[in-house]
N, C-alpha and C positions, 0 to 999 in steps of 0.2 A: 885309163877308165873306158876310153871307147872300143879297144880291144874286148876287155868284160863283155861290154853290149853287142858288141859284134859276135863273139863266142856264143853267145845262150841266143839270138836270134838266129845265127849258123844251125844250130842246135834243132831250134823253133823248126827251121825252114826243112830241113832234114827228114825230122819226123813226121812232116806235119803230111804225111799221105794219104788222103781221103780225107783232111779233116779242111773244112773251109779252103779257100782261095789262097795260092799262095801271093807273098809280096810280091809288090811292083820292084819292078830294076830303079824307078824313081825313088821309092820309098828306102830301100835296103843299100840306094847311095847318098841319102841326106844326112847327112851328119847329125848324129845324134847330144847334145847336151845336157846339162844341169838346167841350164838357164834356159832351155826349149823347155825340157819338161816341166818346171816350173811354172811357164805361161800357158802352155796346153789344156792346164786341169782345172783351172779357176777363173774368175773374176778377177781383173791386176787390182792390185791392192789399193790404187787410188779410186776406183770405181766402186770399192768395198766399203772406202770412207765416206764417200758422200752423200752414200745411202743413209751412213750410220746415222752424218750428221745431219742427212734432210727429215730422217726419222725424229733423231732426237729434237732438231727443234720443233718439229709438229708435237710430241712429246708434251714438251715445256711449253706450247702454248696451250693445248689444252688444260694445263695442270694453272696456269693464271687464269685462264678463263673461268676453270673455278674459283679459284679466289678471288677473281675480282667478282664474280656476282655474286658469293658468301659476304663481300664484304660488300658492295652493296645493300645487301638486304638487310646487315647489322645495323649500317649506318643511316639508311631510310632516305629522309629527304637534307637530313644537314650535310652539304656537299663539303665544307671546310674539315668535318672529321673525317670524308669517304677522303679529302685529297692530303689531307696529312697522314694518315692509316698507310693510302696506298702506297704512297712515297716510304713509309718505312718498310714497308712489306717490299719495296724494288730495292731499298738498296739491301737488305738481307737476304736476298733471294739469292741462291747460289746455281753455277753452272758451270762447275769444276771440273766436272770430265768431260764437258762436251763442251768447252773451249781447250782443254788438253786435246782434243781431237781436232779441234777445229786448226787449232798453232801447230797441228803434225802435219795436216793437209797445205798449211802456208808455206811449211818448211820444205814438204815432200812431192810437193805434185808438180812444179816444174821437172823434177828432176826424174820421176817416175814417168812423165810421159815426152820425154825428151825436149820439152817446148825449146824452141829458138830465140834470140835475142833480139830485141830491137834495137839497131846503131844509132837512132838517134833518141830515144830513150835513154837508153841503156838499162832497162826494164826486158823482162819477158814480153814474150807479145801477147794480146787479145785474144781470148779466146772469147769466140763466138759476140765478136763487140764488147765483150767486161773484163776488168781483172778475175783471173782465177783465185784472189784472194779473198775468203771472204774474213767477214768482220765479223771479232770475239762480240759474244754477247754479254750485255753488263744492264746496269739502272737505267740508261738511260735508252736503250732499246726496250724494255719491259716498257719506259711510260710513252715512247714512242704506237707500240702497239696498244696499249692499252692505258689511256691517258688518266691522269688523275683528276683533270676538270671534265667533269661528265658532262 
């Protein structure tokens, strides 16, 4: 395969007479791969998740935050029907793909950004003082941010 690339940048170099600068002796002796050009064009794909997922939960909190002030205003001042309502509005409340995304960054992101192990652990290490793990959201995150006794 490197042959290939070598052939049509030969090529490249060849014609390229008047047109632009040609390459560097540095550039035209790095080894060319798959797995370079892959990381050259994008964002690594762990860094593509956690947008996803810091998007998606700002998302989903906005989308309770309606809800809880709809249900607010249904309920008025009887607090016993705003915290039974709410309670069944969390535990119904779904967040299917965006803990499918959430369990692919638990599963993938050591292993995508090569983290090292701790020996006396035996855990991955700290990143930036926290686990890189975070937590599936469920009912009991929903009444954490947003409680049912008002």
């Amino acid at each position: 395969m490197s042959g290939d690339v070598e052939r049509v940048i030969g090529q490249r170099i060849e014609g390229a007479e008047g047109i632009g600068k040609p390459l560097s002796e540095r550039t035209r002796q790095r080894a060319r791969t798959v797995e370079a050009y892959l990381k050259g064009g994008n964002p690594p794909r762990w860094m593509q998740r956690i947008g996803d997922i810091e998007r998606g939960i700002a998302n989903e909190r906005r989308r309770l935050r309606r809800a809880y002030r709809a249900l607010e205003d249904e309920c008025g001042d009887d607090r016993a029907a705003f915290a039974r309502r709410w309670r069944a509005v969390a535990a119904a409340w779904s967040f299917g793909a965006l803990n499918e995304l959430i369990e692919q960054h638990n599963a993938w992101y050591p292993i995508e950004r090569d983290l090292p192990m701790d020996i006396r652990t035996r855990d991955y290490v700290l990143v930036n003082g926290r686990s890189f793990r975070r937590p599936l959201l469920d009912p009991a995150w929903i009444l954490q941010h947003f409680p049912a006794d008002r």
